[in-house]
TIRO-329010 format. One record per residue: residue number from 1; residue in one letter; x negated, y, z negated of N, C-alpha, C in turn. Coordinates in nm, 3 decimals. Last residue first. Layout:
TIRO-329010
     i   aa      n_px      n_py      n_pz     ca_px     ca_py     ca_pz      c_px      c_py      c_pz
   NUM    A         X         Y         Z         X         Y         Z         X         Y         Z
...
END
This chain:
TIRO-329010
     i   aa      n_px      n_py      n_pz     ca_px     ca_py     ca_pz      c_px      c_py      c_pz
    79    X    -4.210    -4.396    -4.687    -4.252    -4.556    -4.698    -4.344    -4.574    -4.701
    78    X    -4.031    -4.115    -4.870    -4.160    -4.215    -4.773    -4.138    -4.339    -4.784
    77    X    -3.694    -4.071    -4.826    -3.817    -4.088    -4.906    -3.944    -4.148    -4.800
    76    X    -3.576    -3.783    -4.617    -3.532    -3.953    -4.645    -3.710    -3.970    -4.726
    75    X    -3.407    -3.514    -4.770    -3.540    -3.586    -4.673    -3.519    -3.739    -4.714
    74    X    -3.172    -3.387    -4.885    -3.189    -3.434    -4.782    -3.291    -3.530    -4.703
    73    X    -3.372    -3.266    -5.095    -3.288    -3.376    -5.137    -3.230    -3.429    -4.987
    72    X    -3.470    -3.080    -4.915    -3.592    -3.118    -4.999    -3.496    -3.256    -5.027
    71    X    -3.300    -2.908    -4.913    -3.372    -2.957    -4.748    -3.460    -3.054    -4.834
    70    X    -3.262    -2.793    -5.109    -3.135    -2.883    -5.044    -3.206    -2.956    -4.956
    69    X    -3.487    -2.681    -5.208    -3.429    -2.782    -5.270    -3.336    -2.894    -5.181
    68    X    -3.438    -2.458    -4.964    -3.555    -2.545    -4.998    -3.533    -2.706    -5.071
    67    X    -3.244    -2.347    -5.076    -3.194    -2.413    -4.966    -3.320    -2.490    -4.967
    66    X    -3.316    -2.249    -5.381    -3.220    -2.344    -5.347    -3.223    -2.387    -5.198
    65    X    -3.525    -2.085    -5.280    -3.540    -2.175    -5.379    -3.413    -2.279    -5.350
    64    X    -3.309    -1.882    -5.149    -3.430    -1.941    -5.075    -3.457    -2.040    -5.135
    63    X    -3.197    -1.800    -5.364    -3.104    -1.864    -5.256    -3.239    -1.918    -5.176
    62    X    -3.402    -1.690    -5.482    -3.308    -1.809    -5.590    -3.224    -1.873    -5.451
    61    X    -3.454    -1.443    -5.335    -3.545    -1.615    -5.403    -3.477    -1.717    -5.385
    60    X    -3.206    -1.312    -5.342    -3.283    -1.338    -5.196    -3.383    -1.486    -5.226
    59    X    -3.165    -1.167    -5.551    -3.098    -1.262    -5.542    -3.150    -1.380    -5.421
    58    X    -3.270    -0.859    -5.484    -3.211    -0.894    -5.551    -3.107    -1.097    -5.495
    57    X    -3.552    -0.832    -5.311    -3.423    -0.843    -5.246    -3.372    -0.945    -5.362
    56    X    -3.835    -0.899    -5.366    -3.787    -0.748    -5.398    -3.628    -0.756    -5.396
    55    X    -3.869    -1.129    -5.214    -3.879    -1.147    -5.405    -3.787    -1.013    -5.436
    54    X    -3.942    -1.083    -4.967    -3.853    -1.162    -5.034    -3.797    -1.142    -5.162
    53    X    -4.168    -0.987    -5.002    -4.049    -0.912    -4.977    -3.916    -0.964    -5.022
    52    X    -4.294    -1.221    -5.102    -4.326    -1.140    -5.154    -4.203    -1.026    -5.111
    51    X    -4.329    -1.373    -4.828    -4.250    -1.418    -4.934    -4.257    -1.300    -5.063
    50    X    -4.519    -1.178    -4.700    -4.357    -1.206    -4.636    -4.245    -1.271    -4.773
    49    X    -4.676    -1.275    -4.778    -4.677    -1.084    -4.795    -4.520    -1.116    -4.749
    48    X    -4.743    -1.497    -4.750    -4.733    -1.464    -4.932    -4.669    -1.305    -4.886
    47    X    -4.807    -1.525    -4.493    -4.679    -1.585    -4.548    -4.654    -1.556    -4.662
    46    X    -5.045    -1.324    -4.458    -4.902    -1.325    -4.424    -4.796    -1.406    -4.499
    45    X    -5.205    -1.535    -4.617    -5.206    -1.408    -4.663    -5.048    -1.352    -4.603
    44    X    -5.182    -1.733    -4.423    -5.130    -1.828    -4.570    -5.090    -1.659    -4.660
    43    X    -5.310    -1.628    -4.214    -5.192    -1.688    -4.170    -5.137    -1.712    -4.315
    42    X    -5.604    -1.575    -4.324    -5.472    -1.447    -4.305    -5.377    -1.513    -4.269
    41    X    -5.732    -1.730    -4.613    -5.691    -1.766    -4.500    -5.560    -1.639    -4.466
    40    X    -5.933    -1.650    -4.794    -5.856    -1.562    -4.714    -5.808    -1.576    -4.602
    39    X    -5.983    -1.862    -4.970    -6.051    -1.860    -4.833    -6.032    -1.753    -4.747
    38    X    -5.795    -1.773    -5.203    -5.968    -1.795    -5.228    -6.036    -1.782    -5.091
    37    X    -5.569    -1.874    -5.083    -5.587    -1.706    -5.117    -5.738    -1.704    -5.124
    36    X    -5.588    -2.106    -5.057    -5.618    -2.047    -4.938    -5.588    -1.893    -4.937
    35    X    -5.520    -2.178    -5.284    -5.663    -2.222    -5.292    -5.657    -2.151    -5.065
    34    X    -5.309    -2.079    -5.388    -5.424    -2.048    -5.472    -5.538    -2.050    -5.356
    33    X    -5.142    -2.248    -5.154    -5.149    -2.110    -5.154    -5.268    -2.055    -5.235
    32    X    -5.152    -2.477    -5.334    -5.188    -2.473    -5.205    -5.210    -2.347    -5.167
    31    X    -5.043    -2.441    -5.543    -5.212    -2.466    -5.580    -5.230    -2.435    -5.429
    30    X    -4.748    -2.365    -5.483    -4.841    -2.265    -5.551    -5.017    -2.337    -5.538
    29    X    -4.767    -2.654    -5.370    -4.745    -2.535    -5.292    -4.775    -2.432    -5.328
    28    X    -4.733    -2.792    -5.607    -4.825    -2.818    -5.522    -4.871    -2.707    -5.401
    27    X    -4.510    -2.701    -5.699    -4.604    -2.675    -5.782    -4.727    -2.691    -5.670
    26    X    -4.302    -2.765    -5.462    -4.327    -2.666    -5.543    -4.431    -2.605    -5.617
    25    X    -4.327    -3.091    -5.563    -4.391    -3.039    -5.411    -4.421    -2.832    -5.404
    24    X    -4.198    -3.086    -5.814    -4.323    -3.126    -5.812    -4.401    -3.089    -5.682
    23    X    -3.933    -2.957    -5.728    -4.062    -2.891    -5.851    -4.187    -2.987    -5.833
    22    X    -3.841    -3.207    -5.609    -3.880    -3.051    -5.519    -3.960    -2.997    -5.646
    21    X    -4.005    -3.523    -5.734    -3.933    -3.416    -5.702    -3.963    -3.264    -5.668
    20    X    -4.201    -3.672    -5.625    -4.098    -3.691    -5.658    -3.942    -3.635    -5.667
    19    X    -4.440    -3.553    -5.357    -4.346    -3.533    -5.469    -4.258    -3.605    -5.507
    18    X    -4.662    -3.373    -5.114    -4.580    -3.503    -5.160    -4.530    -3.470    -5.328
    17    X    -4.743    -3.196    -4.818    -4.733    -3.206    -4.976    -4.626    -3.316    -5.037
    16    X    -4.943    -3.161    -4.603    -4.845    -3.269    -4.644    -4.872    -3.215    -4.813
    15    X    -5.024    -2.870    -4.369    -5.084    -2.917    -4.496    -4.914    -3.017    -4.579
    14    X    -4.954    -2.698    -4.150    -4.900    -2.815    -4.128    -4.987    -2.952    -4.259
    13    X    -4.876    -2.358    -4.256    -5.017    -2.493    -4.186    -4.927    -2.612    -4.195
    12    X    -4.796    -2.166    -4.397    -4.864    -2.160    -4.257    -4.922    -2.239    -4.168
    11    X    -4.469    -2.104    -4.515    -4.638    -2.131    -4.584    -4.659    -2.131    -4.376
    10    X    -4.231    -2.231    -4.623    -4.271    -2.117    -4.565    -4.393    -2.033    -4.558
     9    X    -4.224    -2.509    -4.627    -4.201    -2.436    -4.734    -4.227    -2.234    -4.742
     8    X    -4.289    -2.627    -4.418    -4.125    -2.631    -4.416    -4.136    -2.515    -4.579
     7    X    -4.563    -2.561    -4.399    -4.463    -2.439    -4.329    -4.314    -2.450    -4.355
     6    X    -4.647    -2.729    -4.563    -4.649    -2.588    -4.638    -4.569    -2.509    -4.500
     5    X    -4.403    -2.999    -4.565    -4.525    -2.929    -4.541    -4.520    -2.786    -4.570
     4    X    -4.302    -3.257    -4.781    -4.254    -3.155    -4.717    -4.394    -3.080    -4.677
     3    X    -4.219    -3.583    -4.835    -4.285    -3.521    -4.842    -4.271    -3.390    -4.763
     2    X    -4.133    -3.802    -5.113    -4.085    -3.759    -5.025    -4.206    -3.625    -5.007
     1    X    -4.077    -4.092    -5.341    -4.170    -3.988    -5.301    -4.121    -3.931    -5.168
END
């Protein structure tokens, strides 16, 4: 298990997300985002408007997605 926070994920808060693997901390990070779109949290609203540009820039994700991953296989597991 290893754990990453919604800002190492480019998110806004210092919220622990845990996982086996990066798709599993990933998934957690979409519910995380869901559920502070619902509160209108504006710091979590920014980070979606920012990741969202992102998206437009041919290829720009998938390299984001991947260094995430990398930083993600790098982390030493919990104890």
């Amino acid at each position: 298990m290893k754990t990453m926070t919604c800002k190492q994920l480019g998110g806004a808060c210092d919220t622990k997300l845990h996982g086996n693997t990066f798709e599993e901390i990933a998934q957690q990070s979409k519910n995380h985002v869901a559920e502070m779109f619902k509160t209108n949290s504006q710091p979590h609203l920014n980070a979606a408007n920012a990741m969202g540009t992102l998206m437009k820039t041919p290829g720009a994700m998938e390299a984001w997605f991947e260094s995430k991953r990398k930083e993600f296989e790098a982390l030493p597991s919990d104890k």
